[in-house]
C-alpha distance (Angstrom), angle and dihedral (degrees) to the residues before:
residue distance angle dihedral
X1 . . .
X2 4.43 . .
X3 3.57 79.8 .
X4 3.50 91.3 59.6
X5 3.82 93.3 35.9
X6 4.24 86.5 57.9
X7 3.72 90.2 45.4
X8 4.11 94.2 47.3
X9 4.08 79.4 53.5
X10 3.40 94.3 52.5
X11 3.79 95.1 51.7
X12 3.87 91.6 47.0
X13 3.93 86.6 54.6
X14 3.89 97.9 57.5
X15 3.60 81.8 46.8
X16 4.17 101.2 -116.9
X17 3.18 125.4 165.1
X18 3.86 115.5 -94.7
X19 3.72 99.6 -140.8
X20 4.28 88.0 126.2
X21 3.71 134.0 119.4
X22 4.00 80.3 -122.0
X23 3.82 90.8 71.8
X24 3.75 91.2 45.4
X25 3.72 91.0 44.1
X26 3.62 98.5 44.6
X27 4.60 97.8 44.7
X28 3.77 91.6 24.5
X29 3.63 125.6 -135.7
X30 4.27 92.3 47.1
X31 3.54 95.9 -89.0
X32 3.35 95.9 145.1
X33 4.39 90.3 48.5
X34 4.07 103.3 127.3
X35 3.42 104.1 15.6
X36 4.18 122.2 109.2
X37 3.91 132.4 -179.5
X38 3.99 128.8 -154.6
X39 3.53 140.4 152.1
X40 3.71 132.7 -138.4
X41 3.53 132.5 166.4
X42 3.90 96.8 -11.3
X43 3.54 95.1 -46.0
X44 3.85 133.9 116.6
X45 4.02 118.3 -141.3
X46 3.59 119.1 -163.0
X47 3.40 127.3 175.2
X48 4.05 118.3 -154.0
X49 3.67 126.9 178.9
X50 3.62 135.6 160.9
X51 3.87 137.4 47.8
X52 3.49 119.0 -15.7
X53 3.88 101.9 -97.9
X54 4.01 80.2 48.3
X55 3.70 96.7 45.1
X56 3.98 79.8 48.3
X57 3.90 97.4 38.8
X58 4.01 82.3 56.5
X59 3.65 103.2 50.0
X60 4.16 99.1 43.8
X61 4.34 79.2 50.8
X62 3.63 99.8 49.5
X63 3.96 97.8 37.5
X64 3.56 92.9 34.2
X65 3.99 92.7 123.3
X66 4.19 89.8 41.0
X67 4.06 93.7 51.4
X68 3.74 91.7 44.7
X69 3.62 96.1 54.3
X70 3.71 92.3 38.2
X71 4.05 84.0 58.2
X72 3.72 89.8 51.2
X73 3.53 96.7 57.5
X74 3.93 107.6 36.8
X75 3.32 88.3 53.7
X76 3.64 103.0 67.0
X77 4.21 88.7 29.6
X78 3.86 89.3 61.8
X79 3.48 91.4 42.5
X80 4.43 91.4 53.2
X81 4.03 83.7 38.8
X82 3.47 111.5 45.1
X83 3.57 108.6 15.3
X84 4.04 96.4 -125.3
X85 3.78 117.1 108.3
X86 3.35 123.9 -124.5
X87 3.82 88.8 -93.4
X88 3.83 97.1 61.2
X89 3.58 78.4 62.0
X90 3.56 106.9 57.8
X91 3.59 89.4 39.5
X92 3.87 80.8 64.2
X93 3.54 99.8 55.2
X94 3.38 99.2 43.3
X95 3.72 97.2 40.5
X96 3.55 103.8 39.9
X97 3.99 112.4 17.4
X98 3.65 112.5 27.4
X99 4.03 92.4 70.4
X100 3.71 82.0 54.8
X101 3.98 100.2 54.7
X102 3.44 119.6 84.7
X103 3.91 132.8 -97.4
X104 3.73 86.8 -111.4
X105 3.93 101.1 48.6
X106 4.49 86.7 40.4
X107 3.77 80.9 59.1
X108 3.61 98.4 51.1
X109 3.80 99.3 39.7
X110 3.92 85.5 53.3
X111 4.09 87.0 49.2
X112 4.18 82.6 55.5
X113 3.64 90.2 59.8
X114 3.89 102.7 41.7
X115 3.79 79.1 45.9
X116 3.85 99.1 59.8
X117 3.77 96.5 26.9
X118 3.67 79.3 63.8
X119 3.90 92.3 67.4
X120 3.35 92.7 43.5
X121 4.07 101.3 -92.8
X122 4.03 113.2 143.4
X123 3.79 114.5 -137.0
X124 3.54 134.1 108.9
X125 3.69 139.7 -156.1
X126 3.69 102.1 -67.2
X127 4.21 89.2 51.6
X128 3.52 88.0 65.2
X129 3.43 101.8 32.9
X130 4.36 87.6 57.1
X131 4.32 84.0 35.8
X132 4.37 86.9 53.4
X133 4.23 82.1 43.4
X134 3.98 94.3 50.0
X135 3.62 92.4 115.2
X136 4.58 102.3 46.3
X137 3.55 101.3 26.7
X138 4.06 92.3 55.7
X139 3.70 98.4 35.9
X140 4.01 112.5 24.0
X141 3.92 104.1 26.6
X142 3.39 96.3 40.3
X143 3.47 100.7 55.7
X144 3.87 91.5 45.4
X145 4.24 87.4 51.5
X146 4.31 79.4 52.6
X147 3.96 91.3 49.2
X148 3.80 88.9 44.1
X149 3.51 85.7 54.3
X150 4.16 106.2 45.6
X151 3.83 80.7 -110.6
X152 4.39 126.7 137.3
X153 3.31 101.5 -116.0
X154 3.95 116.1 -93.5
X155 3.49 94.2 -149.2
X156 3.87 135.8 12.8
X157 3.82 139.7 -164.0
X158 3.57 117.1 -54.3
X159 3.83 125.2 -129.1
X160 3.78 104.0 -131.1
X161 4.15 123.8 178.8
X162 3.64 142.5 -18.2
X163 3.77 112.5 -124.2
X164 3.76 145.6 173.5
X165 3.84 134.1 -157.0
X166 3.91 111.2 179.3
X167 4.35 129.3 179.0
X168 3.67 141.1 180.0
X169 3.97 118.6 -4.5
X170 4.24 84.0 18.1
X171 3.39 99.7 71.6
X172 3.94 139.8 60.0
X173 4.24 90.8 -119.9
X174 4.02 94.9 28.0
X175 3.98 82.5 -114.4
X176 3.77 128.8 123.6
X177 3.83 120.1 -83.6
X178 3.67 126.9 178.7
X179 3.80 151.0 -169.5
X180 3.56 155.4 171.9
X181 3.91 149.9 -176.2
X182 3.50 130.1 -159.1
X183 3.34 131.8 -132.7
X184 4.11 119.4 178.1
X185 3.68 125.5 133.3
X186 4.43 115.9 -58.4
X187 4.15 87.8 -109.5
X188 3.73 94.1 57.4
X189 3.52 103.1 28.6
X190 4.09 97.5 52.0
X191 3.58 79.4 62.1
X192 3.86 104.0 46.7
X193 3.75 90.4 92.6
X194 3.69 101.7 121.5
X195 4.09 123.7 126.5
X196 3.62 104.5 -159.7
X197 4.05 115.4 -158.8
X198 3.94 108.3 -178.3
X199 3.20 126.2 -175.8
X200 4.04 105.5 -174.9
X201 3.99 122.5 -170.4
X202 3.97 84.0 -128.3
X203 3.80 133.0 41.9
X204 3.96 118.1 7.3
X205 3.86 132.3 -36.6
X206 4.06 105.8 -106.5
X207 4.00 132.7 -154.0
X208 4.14 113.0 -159.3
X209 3.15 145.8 144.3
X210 4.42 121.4 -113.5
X211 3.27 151.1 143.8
X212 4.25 122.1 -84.5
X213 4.29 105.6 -91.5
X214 4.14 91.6 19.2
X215 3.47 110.5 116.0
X216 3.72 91.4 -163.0
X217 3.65 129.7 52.2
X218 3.85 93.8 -109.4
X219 3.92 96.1 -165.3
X220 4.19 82.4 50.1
X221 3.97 101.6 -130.4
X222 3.96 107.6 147.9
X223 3.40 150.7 122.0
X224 4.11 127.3 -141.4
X225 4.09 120.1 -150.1
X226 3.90 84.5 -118.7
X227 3.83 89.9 74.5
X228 4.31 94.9 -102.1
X229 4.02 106.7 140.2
X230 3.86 106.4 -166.1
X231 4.08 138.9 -178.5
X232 3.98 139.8 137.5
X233 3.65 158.7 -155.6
X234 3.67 129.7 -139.5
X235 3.67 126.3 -114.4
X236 4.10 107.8 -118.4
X237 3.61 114.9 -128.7
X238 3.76 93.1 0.4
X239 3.85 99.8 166.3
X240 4.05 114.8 -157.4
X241 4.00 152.4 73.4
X242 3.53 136.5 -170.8
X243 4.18 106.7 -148.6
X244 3.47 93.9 -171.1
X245 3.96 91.7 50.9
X246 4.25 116.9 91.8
X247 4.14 118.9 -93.6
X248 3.86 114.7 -77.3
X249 3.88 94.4 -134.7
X250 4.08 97.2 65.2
X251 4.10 87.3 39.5
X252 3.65 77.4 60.8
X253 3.52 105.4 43.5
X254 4.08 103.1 36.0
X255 4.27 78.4 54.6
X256 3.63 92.0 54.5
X257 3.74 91.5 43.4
X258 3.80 97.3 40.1
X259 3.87 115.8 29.2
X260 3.81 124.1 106.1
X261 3.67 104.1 -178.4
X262 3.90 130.1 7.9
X263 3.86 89.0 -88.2
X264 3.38 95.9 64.5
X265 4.00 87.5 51.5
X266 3.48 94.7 54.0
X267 3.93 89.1 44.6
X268 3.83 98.5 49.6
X269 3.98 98.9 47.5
X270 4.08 87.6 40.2
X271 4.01 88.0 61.6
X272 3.60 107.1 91.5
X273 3.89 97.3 -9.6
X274 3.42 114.2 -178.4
X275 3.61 100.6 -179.2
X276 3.96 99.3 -114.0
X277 3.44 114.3 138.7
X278 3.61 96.9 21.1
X279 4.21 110.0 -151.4
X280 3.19 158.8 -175.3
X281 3.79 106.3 -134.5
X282 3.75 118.1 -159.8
X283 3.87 106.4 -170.1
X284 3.90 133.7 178.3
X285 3.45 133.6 -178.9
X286 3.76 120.6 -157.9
X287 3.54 103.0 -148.1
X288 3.83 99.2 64.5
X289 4.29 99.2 22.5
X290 3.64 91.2 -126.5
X291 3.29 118.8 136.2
X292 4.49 126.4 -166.3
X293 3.31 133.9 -156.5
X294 4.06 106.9 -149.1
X295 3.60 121.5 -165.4
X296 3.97 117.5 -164.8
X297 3.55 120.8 -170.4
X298 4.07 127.5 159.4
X299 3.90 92.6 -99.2
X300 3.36 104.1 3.9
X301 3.99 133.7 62.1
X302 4.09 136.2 169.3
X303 3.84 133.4 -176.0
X304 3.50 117.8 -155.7
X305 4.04 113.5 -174.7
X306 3.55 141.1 -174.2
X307 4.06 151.5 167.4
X308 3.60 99.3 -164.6
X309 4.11 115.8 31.6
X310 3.79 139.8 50.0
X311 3.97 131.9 -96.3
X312 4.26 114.4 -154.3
X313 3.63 129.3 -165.2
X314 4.02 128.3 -170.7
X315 3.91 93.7 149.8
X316 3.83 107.2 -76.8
X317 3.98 117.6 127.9
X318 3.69 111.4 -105.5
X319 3.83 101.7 -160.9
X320 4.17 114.9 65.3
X321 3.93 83.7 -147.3
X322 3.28 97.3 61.3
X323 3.81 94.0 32.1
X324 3.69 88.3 58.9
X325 3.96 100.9 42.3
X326 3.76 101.4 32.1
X327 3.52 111.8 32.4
X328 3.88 146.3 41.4
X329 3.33 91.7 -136.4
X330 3.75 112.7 152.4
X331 4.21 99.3 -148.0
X332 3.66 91.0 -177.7
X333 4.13 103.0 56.9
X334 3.66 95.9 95.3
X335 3.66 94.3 -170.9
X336 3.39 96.5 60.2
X337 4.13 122.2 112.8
X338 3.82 100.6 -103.5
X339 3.94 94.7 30.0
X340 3.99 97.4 51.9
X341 4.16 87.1 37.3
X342 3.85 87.8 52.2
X343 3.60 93.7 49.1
X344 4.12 89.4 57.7
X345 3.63 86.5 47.6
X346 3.68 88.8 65.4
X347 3.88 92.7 43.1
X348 3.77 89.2 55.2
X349 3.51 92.4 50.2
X350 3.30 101.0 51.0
X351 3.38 98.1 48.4
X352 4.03 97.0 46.4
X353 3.78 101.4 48.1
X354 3.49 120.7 144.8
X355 4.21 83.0 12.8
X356 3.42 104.2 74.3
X357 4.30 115.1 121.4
X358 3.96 119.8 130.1
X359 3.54 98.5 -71.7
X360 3.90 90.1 59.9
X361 4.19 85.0 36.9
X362 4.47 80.9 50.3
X363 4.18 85.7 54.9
X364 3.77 100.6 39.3
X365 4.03 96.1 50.8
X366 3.86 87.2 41.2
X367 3.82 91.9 52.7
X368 4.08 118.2 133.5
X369 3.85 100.5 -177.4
X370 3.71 124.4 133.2
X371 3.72 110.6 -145.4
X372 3.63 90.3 -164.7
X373 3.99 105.9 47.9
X374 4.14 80.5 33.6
X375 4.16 85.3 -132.7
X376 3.48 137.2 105.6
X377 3.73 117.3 -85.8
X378 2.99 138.9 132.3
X379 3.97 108.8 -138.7
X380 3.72 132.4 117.8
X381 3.62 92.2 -47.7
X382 3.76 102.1 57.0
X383 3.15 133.4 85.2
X384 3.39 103.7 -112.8
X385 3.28 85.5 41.9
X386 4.45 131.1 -148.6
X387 3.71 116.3 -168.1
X388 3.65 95.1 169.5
X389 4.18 81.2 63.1
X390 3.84 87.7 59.6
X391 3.36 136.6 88.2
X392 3.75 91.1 -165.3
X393 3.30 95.6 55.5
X394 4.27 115.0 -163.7
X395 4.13 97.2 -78.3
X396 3.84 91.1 175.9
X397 4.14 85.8 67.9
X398 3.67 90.7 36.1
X399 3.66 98.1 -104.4
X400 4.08 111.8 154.2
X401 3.82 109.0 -156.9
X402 3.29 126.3 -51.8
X403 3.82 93.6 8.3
X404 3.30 114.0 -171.6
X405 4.21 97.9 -119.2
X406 3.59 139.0 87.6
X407 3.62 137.6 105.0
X408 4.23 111.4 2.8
X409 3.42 94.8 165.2
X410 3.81 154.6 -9.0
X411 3.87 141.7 -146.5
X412 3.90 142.7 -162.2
X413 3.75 147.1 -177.5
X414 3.62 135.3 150.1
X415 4.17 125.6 -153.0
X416 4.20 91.3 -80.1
X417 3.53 90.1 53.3
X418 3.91 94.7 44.5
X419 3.99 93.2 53.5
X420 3.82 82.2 55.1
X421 3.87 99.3 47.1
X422 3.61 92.3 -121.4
X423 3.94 138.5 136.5
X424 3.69 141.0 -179.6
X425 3.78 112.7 -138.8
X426 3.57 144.3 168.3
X427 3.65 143.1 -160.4
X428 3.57 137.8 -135.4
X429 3.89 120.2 4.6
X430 3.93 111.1 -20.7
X431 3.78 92.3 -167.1
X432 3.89 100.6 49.4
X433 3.69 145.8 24.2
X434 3.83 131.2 -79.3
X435 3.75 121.4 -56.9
X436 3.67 116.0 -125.3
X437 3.82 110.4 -160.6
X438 3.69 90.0 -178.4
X439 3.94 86.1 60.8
X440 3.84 92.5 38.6
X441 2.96 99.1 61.4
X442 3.98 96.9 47.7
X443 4.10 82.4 67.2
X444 3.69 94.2 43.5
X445 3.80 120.7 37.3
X446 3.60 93.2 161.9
X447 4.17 78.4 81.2
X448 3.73 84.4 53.2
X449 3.61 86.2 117.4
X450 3.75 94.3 60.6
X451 4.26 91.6 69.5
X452 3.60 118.0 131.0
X453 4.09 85.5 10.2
X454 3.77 89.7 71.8
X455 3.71 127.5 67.3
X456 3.88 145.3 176.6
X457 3.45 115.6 -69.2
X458 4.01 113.8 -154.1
X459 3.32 114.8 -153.7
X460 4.14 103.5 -125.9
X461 4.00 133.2 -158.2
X462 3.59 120.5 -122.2
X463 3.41 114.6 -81.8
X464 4.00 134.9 -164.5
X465 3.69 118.6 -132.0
X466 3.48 130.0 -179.8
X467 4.14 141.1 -157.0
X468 4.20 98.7 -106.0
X469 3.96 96.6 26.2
X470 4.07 113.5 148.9
């Protein structure tokens, strides 16, 4: 039977299909029947299919190595980052958002953990409840339990992405194209390498990007089989949280899974929002060419729609209501990350109407140009953006100089693409060369803290993936 285990492994690794007796034989029951693994290029493929506890079963198996090393380092970077212990967090989840999940999304975060215990990985429930909640509980309940208390805030909003969605007269067929970049913290975002391809037994079969034990995307860059293209940017110094609203992350997921047109997006994540994770949502949907630009705060909420323009993102607030009521924001600081990378959103767009397609999409999200020095970067102003090449560093995330964040990875797909479940993507930085953290953190030991959390970063080329690949 280990010989069989090694052998199953083996398979997995050249990335065959594991429709065998072996994997029934060596999980029991065939939960692992339908699903595959490869890598390419940097990127994880998985593909789930099933009921949820199988869909779950599946992933915690086939990124069993990923999740457990993604446990071992968030622990101790939440810890350094927002004083709570790892603990506080699972206390969280289990306290205050796993009532709110639904029966579906219980059942496949449960799968994830028979899945992984299965190869030997220990974590239970509440791990991967706090691991699917790494981006409100840090950053939108804890700063509400620090208001509560008369505290400053330990943490605030992050500034996550710069991303495009463009229609009509913008692009080169007058159909939708659309992109993003991610920008999250080196530790995490080395590891945010996952391609997801589920096929559930209810609601439509996704494509997105993630992170190994996330049941959502997290960074929000899919497509659904009903023709619904999807992705995001965080609000910057968006200030509240509802505790008695449900968790962000399956708002996210059951609206990737579920929606048919951009009203049923905007319906799905308004139900029980609890103002974690606040975004900007840009969302498409193929069958009509109309393309949305969804802003969710706690109280307040905007749609802005379209059949013939372009919506950007690079973590400003769009709305002054909500600027003014829910955020710190400071609109006029031109110089800031999300202002200055807003302002070369415009240029590009501009000056690429009626061209955009993927290729143009490829440039834009790989961009390095400072619109303040006027000269190619990148830094925190870019695009693609560099914060350890800054001496600024990003203070409205919390980033001290030459952080070590920024841009890990970007994605792309236009309306042909979407109608054939496919995506180009590409991981680590597309607008520089590889990050070193051995080297990095020779030049800055005041990130001494960050050894054996952070880790190489190659820089990838784009690479097409499709729903089905083996």
């Amino acid at each position: 039977m280990k010989a069989m285990g090694v052998l199953f492994v083996l398979i997995l690794s050249a990335g065959c299909s594991v429709r065998s007796s072996l994997a029934v034989e060596t999980t029991g029951n065939g939960k692992l029947d339908g699903s595959s693994r490869f890598e390419r290029n940097g990127w994880v493929y998985v593909h789930l299919e099933g009921a949820p506890e199988r869909i779950g079963y599946q992933h915690g198996y086939q990124l069993s190595a990923e999740i457990d090393d993604m446990l071992r380092v968030v622990k101790p970077f939440l810890q350094e980052t927002t004083k709570r212990d790892w603990n506080f967090y699972r206390d969280a989840g289990e306290k205050l958002l796993w009532p709110t999940i639904d029966e579906e999304y219980q059942r496949e975060i449960d799968g994830i953990v028979e899945g992984a215990a299965a190869k030997g990985v220990k974590a239970d429930r509440w791990d991967i409840v706090a691991l699917n909640a790494l981006e409100e509980l840090p950053y939108y309940y804890v700063p509400m339990l620090d208001k509560q208390q008369s505290q400053p805030a330990s943490t605030h909003s992050p500034g996550n992405c710069s991303a495009f969605i463009a229609t009509g007269s913008y692009t080169k067929d007058h159909r939708i194209v659309i992109g993003h970049n991610n920008w999250t913290s080196y530790i995490t975002g080395s590891r945010w390498n996952i391609i997801f391809d589920i096929k559930p037994e209810r609601g439509y079969r996704i494509i997105m990007d993630g992170m190994p034990g996330v049941i959502a995307s997290n960074d929000d860059f899919g497509v659904n089989s009903n023709g619904i293209v999807i992705t995001e940017t965080t609000i910057t110094q968006f200030e509240g949280f509802d505790p008695k609203g449900k968790a962000e992350f399956f708002r996210a997921r059951k609206a990737m899974q579920y929606s048919s047109s951009i009203d049923d997006y905007v319906r799905i994540m308004l139900d029980g929002n609890n103002g974690g994770y606040a975004n900007d949502w840009l969302v498409g949907d193929n069958k009509t060419g109309e393309i949305a630009l969804f802003e969710l705060g706690l109280k307040e909420h905007s749609v802005r729609r379209t059949k013939d323009g372009y919506f950007v993102g690079s973590n400003f607030p769009v709305d002054p209501k909500l600027t003014r009521i829910e955020t710190t924001f400071d609109v006029n600081n031109k110089q800031n990350s999300p202002n200055a990378r807003h302002a070369r959103w415009e240029q590009l767009m501009s000056e690429n109407k009626g061209k955009i397609d993927v290729e143009i999409g490829k440039r834009m999200e790989s961009d390095g140009y400072d619109v303040i020095e006027k000269k190619q970067g990148p830094n925190e102003r870019s695009l693609c953006g560099c914060a350890d090449q800054s001496p600024r560093g990003i203070p409205e995330w919390d980033w001290g100089k030459f952080y070590p964040g920024g841009t890990v990875q970007a994605k792309v797909t236009d309306s042909s693409m979407a109608e054939k479940m496919q995506l180009w993507a590409a991981m680590g930085h597309p607008c520089r060369s590889d990050f070193i953290a051995e080297d990095f953190l020779k030049q800055h030991p005041e990130y001494g803290w960050m050894r054996g959390l952070l880790r190489d970063m190659k820089t990838q080329p784009w690479t097409q993936f499709t729903s089905g690949m083996k």
